[in-house]
C-alpha positions as CSV (number, residue, x, y, z in Angstrom):
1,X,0.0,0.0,0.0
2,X,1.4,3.2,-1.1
3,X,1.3,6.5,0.9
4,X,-1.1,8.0,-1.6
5,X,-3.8,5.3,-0.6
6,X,-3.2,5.1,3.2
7,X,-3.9,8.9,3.2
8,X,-7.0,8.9,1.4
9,X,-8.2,5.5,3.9
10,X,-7.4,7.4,6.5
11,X,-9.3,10.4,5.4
12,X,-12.3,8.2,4.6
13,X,-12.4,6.9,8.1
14,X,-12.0,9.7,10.0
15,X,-14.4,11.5,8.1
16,X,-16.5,8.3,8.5
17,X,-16.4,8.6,12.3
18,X,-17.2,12.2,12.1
19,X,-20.5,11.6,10.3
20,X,-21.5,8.6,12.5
């Protein structure tokens, strides 16, 4: 996994928790 892909998973998740 590249660094390009953690960072948008991460972002995804964290926005995730955020909406939850």
């Amino acid at each position: 996994m590249n660094d390009r892909s953690f960072y948008l998973f991460f972002v995804f998740w964290q926005v995730k928790k955020q909406k939850t």
